[in-house]
LOMIVEX-60614 format. One record per residue (C-alpha): residue in three letters; x, y, z. Coordinates in nm, 4 decimals. Layout:
BEGIN
+------+----------+----------+----------+
| rest |        u |        v |        w |
+------+----------+----------+----------+
|  ALA |        X |        Y |        Z |
...
+------+----------+----------+----------+
This chain:
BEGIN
+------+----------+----------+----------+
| rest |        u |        v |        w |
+------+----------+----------+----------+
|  UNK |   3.0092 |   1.9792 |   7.1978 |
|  UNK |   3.2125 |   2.0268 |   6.8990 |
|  UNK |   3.0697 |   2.2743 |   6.7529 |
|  UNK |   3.0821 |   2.4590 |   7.0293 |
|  UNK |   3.4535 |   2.4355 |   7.1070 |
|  UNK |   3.4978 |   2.4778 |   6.7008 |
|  UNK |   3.3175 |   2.8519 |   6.6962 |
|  UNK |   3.5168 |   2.9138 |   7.0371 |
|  UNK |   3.8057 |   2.8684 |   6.8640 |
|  UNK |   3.6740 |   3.0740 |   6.5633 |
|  UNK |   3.5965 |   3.3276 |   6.7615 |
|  UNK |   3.9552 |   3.4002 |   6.9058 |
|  UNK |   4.1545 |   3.7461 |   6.7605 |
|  UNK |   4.3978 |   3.6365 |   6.5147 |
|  UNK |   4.7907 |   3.6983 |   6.6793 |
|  UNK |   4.8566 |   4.0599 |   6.5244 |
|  UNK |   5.1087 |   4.0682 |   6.2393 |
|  UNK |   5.4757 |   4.2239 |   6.2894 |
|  UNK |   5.5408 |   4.5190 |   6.1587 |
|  UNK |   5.6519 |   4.5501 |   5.8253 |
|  UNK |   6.0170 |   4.6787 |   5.7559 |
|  UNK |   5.8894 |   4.9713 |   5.5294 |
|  UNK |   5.6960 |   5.0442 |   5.8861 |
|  UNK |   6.0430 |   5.1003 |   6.0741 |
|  UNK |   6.1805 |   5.2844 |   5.7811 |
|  UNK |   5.9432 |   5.5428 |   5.7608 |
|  UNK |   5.9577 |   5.5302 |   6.1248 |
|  UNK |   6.3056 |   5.6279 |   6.1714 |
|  UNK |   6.3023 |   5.8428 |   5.8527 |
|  UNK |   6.0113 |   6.0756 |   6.0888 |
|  UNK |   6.2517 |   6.0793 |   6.4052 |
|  UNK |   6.5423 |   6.1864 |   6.1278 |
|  UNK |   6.3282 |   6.4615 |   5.9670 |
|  UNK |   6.2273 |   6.5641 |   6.3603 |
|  UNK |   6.5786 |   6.5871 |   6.4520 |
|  UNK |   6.6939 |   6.7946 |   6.1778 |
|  UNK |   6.4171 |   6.9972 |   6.2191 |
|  UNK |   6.4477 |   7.1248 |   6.5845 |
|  UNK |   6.8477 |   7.1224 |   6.5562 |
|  UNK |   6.8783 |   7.2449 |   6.1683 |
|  UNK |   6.8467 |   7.6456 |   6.3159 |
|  UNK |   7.0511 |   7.6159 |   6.5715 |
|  UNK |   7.3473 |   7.4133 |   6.3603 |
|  UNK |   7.2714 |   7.6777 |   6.0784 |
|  UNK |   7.3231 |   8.0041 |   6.3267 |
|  UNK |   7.6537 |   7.8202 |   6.4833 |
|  UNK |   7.7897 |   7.7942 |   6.1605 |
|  UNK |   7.7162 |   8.1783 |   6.0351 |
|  UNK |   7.7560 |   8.3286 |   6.3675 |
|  UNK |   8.0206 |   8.1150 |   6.5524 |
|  UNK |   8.2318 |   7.9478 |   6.2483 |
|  UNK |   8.2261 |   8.1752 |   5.9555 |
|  UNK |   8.3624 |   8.4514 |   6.2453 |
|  UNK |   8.6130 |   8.2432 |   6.3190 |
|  UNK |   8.7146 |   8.1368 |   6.0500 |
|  UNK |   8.7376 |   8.4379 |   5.8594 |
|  UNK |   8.9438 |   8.5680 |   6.1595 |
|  UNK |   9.1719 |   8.3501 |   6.1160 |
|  UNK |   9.2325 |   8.4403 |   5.7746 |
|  UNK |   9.2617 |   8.8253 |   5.8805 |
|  UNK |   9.5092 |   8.7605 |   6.1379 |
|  UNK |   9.7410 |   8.6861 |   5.8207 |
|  UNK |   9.6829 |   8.9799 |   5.6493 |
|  UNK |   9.7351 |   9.3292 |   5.6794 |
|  UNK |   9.4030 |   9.4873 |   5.7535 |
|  UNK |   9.3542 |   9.8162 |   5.8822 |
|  UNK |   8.9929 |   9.9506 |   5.8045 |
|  UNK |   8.8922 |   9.6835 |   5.5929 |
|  UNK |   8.7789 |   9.3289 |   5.6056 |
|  UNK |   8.8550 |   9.2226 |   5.2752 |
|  UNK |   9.2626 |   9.2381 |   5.2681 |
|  UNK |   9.5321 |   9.1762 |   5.0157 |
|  UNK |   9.8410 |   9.1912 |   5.1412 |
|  UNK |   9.9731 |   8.9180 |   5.2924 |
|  UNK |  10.2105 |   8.9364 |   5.6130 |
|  UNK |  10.2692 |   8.6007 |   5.7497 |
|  UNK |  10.2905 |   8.5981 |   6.1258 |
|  UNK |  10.3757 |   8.9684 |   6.1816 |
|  UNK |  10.0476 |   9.0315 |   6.3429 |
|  UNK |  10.1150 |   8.7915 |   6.5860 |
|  UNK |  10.4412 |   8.9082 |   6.6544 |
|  UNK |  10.3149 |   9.2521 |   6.7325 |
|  UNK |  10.0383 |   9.1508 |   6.9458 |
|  UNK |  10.2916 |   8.9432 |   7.1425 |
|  UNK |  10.5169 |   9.2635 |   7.1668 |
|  UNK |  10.2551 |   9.4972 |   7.2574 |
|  UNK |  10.2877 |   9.5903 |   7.6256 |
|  UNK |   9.9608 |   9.6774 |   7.6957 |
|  UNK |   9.8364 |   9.3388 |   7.5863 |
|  UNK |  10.1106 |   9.1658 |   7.7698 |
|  UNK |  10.0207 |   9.3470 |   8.0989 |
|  UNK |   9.6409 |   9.2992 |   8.0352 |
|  UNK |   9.7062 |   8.9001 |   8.0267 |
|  UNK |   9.9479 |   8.9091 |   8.3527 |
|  UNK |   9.6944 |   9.1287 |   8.5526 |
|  UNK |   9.4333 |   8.8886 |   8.4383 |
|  UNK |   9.6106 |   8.6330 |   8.5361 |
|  UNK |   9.6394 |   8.7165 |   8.9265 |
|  UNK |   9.2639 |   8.8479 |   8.8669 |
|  UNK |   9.1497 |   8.4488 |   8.7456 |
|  UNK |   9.3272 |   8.3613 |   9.0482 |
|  UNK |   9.1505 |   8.5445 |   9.2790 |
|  UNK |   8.8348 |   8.5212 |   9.1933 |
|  UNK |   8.7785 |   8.1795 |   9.0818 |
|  UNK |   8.8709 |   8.0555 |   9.4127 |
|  UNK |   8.6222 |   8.3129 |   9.5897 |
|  UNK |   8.3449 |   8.2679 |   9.3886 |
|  UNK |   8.3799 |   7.9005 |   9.4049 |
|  UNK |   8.3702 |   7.9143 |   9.8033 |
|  UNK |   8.0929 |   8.1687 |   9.8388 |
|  UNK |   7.8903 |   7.9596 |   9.5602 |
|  UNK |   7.9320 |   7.6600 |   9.7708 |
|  UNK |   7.9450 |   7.7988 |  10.0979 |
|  UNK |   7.5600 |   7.9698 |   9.9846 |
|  UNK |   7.4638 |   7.5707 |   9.8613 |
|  UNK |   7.5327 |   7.4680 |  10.2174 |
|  UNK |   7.3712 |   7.7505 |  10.3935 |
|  UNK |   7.0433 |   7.6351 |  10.1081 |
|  UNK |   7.0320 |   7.3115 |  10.1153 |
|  UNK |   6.9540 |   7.3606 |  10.5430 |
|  UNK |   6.7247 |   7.5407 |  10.5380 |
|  UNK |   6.3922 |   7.3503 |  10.6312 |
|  UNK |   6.1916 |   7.6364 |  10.5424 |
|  UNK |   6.1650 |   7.9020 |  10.2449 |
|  UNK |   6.4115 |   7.7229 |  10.0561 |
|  UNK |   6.2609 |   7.8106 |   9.7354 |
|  UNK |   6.2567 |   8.2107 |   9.7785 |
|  UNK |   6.5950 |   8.2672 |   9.9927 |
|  UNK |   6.7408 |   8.0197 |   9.6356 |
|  UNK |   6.5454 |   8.2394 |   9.4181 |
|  UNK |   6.7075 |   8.5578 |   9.6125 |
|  UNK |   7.0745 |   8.4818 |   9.5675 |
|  UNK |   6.9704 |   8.2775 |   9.1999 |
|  UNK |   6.8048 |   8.6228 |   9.0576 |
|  UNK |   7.0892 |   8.8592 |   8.9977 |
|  UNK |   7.2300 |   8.6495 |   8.7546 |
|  UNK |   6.9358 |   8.7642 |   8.5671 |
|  UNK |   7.1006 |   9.1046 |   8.5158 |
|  UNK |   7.2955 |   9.1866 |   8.2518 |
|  UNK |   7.7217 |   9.2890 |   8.3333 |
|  UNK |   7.6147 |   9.6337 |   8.1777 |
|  UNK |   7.3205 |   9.6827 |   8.4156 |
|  UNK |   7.4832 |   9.5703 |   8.6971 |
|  UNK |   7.7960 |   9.8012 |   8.6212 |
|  UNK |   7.6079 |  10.0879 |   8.5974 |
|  UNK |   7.3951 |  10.0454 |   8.9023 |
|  UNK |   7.7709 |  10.0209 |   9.0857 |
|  UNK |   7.9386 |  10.3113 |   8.9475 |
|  UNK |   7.6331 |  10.5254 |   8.9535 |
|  UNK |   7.4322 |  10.4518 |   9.2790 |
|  UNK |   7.7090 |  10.2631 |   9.4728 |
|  UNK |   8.0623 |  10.3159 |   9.3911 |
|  UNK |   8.0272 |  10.6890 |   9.2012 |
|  UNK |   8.2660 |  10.8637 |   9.4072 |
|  UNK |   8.0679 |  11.1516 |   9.5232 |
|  UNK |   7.9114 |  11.2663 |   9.8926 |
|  UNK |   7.6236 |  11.0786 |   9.7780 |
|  UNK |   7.6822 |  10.7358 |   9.7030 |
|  UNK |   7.6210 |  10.4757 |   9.9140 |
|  UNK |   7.9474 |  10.3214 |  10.0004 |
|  UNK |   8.1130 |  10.6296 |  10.0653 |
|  UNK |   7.7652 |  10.7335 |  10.2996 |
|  UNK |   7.8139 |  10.4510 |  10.4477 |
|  UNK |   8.2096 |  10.4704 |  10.5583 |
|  UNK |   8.1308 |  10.8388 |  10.6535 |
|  UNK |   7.9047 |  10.7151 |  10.9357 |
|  UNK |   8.2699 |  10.5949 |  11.0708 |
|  UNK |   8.4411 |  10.9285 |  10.9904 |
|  UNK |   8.6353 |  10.8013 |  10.7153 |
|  UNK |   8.6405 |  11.0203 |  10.3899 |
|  UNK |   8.5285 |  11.0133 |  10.0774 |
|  UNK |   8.6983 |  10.7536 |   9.8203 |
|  UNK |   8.7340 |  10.8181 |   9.4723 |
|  UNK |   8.6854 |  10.4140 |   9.3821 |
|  UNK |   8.7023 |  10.4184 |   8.9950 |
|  UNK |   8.8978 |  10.7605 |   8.9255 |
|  UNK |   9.2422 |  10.6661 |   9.0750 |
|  UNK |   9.5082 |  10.3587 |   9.0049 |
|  UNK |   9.6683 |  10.4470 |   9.3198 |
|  UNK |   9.5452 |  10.2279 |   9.5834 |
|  UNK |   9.3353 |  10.0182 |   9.3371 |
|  UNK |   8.9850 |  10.0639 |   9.5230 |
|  UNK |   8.8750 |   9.9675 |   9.1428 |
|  UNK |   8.9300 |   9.6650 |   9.2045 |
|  UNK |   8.6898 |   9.6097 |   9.5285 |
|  UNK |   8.3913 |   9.7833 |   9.2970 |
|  UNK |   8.4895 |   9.4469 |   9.0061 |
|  UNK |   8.5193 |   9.2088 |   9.2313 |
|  UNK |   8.2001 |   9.2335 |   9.4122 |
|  UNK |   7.9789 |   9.2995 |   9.0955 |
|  UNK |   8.1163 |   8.9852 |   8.9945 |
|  UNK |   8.0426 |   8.8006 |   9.2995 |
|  UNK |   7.7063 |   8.9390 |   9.3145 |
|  UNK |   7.6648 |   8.8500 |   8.9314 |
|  UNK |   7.8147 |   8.4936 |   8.9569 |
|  UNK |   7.7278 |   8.3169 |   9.2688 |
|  UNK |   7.3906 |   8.2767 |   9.2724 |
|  UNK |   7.4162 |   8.0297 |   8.8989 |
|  UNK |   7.7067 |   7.8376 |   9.0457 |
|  UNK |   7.5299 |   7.8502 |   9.4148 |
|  UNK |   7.2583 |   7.6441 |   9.1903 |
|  UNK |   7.4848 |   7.4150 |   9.0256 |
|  UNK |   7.6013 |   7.3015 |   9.3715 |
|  UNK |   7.2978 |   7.2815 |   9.5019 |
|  UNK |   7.1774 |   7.0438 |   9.2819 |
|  UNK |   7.5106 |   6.8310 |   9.3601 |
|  UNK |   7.4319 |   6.8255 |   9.6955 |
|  UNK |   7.0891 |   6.7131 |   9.6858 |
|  UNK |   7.2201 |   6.4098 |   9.4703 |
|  UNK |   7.4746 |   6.2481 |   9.7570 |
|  UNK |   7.3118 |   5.9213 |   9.9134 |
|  UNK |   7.1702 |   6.0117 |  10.2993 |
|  UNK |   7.3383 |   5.6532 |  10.3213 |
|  UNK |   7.6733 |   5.8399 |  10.3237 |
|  UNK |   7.5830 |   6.0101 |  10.5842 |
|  UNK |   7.4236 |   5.7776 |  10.8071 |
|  UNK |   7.7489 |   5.4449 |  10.8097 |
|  UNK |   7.9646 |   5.7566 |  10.8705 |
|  UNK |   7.7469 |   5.8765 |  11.1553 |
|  UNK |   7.7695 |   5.4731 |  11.2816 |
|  UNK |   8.1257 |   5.5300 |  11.2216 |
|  UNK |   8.1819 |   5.7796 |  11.5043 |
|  UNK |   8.2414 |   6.0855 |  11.2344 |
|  UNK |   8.1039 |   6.3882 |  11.3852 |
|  UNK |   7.8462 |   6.5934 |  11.2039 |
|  UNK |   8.0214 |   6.9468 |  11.0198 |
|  UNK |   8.3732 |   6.9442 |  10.9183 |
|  UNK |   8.4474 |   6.5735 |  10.9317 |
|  UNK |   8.1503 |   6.4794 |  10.7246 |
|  UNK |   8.1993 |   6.7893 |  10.4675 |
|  UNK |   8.5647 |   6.6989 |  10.4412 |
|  UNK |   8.5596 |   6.3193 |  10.4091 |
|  UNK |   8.1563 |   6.2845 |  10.2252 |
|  UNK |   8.0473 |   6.5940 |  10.0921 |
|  UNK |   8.3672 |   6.7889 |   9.9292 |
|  UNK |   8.4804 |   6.4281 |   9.7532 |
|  UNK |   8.1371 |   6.3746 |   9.6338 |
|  UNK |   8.1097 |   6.7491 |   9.4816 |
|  UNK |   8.4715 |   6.6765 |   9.3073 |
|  UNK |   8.3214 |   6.6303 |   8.9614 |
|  UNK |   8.0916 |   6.9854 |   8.9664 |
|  UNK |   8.3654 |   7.1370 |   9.1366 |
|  UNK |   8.5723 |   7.0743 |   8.8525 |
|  UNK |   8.3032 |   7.1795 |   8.6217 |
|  UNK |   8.2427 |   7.5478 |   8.8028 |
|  UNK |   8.6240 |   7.6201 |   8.8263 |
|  UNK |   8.6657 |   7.5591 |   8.4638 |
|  UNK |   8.3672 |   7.7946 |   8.3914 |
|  UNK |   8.4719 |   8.0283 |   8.5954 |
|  UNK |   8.8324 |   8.0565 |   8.4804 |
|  UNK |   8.6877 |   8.0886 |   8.1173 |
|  UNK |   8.4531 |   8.3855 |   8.2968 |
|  UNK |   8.7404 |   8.5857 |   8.3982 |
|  UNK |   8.9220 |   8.5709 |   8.0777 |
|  UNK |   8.6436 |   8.6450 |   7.8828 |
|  UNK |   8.5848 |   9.0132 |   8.1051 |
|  UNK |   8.4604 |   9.3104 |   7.9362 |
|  UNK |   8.1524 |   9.4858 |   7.9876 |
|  UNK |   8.1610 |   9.5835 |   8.3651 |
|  UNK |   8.5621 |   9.6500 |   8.3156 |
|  UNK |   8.4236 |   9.8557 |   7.9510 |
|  UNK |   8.1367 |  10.0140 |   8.1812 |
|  UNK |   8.3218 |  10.1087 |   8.5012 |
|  UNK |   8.6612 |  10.2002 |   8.3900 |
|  UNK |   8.6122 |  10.3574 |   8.0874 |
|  UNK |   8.8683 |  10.5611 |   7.9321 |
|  UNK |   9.1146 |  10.4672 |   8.2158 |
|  UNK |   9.4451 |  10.2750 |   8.1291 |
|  UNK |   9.4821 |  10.0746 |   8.4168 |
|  UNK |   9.3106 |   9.7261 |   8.5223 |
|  UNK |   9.2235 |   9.6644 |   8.1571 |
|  UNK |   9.1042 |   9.2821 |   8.0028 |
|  UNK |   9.2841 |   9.1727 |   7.7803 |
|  UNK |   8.8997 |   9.1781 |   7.5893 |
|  UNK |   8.9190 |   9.5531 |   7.6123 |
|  UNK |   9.2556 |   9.5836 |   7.4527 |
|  UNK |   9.1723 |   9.3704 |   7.1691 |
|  UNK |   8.8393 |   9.5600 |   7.1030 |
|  UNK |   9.1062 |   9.9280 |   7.1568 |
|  UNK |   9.3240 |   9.7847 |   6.8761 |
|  UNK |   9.0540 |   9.6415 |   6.6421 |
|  UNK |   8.7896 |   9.9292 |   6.6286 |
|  UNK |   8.9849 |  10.1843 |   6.7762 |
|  UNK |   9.1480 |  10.5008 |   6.6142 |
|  UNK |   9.3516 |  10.2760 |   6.3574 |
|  UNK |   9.1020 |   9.9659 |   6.2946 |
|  UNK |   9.3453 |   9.7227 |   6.2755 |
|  UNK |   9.1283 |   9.4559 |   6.2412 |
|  UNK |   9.4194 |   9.2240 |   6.1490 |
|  UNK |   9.6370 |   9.2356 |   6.4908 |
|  UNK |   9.2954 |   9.1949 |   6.6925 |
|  UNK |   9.2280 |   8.8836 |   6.4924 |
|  UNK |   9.5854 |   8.7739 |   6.5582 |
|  UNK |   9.5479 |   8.8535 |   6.9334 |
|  UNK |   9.1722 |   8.7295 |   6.9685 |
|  UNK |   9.3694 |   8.3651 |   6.8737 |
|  UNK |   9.5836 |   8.4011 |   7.1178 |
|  UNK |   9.3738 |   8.4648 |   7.3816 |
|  UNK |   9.1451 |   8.1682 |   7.2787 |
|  UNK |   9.4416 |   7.9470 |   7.2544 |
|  UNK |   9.5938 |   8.0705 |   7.6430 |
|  UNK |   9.1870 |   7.9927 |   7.7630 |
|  UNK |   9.2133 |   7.6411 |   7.5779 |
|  UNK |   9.5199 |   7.5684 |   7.7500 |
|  UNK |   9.4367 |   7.6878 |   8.0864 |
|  UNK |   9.1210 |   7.5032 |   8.0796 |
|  UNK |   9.2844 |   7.1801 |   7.9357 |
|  UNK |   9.5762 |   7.2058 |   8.2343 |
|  UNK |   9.2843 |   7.2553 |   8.4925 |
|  UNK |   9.0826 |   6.9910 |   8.4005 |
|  UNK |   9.3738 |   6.7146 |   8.4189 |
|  UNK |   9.4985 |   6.8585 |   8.7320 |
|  UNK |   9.1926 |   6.8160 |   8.8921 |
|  UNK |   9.0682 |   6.4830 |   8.6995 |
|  UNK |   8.8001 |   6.6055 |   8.4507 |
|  UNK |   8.6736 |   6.3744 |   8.2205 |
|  UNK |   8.8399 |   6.0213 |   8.4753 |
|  UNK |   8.5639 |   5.7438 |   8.5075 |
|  UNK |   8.4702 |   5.6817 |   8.9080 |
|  UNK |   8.7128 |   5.4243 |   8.9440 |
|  UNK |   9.0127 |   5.5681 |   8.8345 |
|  UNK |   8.9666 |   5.8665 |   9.1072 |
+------+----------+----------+----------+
């Protein structure tokens, strides 16, 4: 009987050893050399293609340098001083100004107001999301063309001006004249055909992230199913990607240039403050020195903007200080 329990007990697996410490070192030395290796191209591109630009910018903006990178003479903050005086550039940021504040608010409410209309549907959700989601596969310069050429050209034969003929109205020269600014219907709708579909998305995901609970006590409640429940549930719960797509959007419309580049062209009204910047650095006199000076300036007015938005509208608050 004792011999029997003695090889029984023999017989059990010795309790496995812990793992030595040079174990965990090499271990977390492997997840080190994994994480530099997936994010060391990506941190070495932002530094030559995002930093050094910058950077080196910076430096230019305090130099006199007109067709040349490499500058000598110093100026101090004279380029600055002329960018700020220039009245092009000053009228560029005012007109983009009332542009931001037009369209962010419209592309916010057609974005969400698409989510909704989505997120009902009990059947082909997938392709009617893919529909609205797949122009913002097109690129601004595509999409520009395809509006001044085939849509918006001008001419007997384009299809918005076919299309207000069938009413007897006559042909409108969209892009060719300041004076009404049809220009401006031709940008704003490539932009909302460009942008709502990725923010439409965004929102969409928001929505299908707020508790049916929510829903449900405020249906016990008495609160009536549609504006009630989108005013009091759904809006307050969507507060935090709201925030999120206006401050994205307001950083969009600053930002403008290849559909204004594309579709204006020569002209010298309705300009970005983008396209100015690009007139004074590579234009006839290459002074590479004021557009560094005023591509600060711009960068600082979008910091700002975006800072000022984001506290006005709680960015950044934890849940319990909303």
């Amino acid at each position: 009987m004792s011999t029997t329990t003695t090889r029984g007990v023999a017989s059990s697996p010795a309790p496995a050893e812990p793992a030595k410490g040079r174990s965990r070192r090499g271990l977390g030395a492997s997840r080190a050399f994994n994480f530099w290796l997936f994010t060391g191209p990506f941190l070495v591109g932002l530094v030559i293609f995002v930093f050094v630009p910058i950077g080196w910018s910076l430096y230019l903006s305090f130099f006199e340098a007109r067709f040349t990178v490499t500058p000598s003479e110093f100026v101090g903050l004279e380029n600055y001083r002329a960018i700020l005086t220039d009245t092009d550039f000053r009228n560029s940021l005012v007109t983009f100004t009332v542009f931001a504040l037009f369209i962010v608010p419209v592309t916010w409410a057609l974005s969400l107001g698409l989510a909704l209309l989505v997120n009902r549907l009990r059947f082909m959700r997938a392709f009617v999301r893919s529909v609205f989601f797949l122009p913002t596969a097109v690129s601004y310069a595509a999409a520009a063309l395809i509006w001044k050429m085939s849509i918006f050209n001008g001419v007997r034969f384009g299809l918005a001006n076919t299309v207000i003929g069938w009413f007897g109205v006559e042909n409108i020269a969209w892009l060719g004249n300041p004076d009404p600014p049809w220009y401006w219907l031709v940008i704003v709708s490539v932009r909302l055909w460009l942008q709502s579909g990725f923010y439409m998305i965004l929102f969409l995901a928001a929505l299908q992230n707020i508790p049916r609970e929510l829903y449900e006590a405020a249906a016990i409640d008495g609160a009536k199913p549609g504006w009630q429940t989108f005013r009091y549930i759904t809006l307050p719960q969507l507060r935090a990607t709201s925030t999120a797509v206006i401050l994205l959007l307001l950083i969009a419309a600053y930002q403008a240039f290849d559909e204004f580049f594309i579709l204006l062209g020569k002209a010298t009204w309705g300009m970005p403050p983008l396209v100015e910047l690009y007139k004074m650095a590579l234009g006839e006199n290459q002074n590479y020195g004021a557009g560094s000076a005023g591509a600060l300036v711009l960068t600082a007015l979008i910091c700002l903007v975006t800072l000022f938005q984001g506290k006005l509208m709680g960015f950044g608050r934890g849940e319990e200080s909303q």
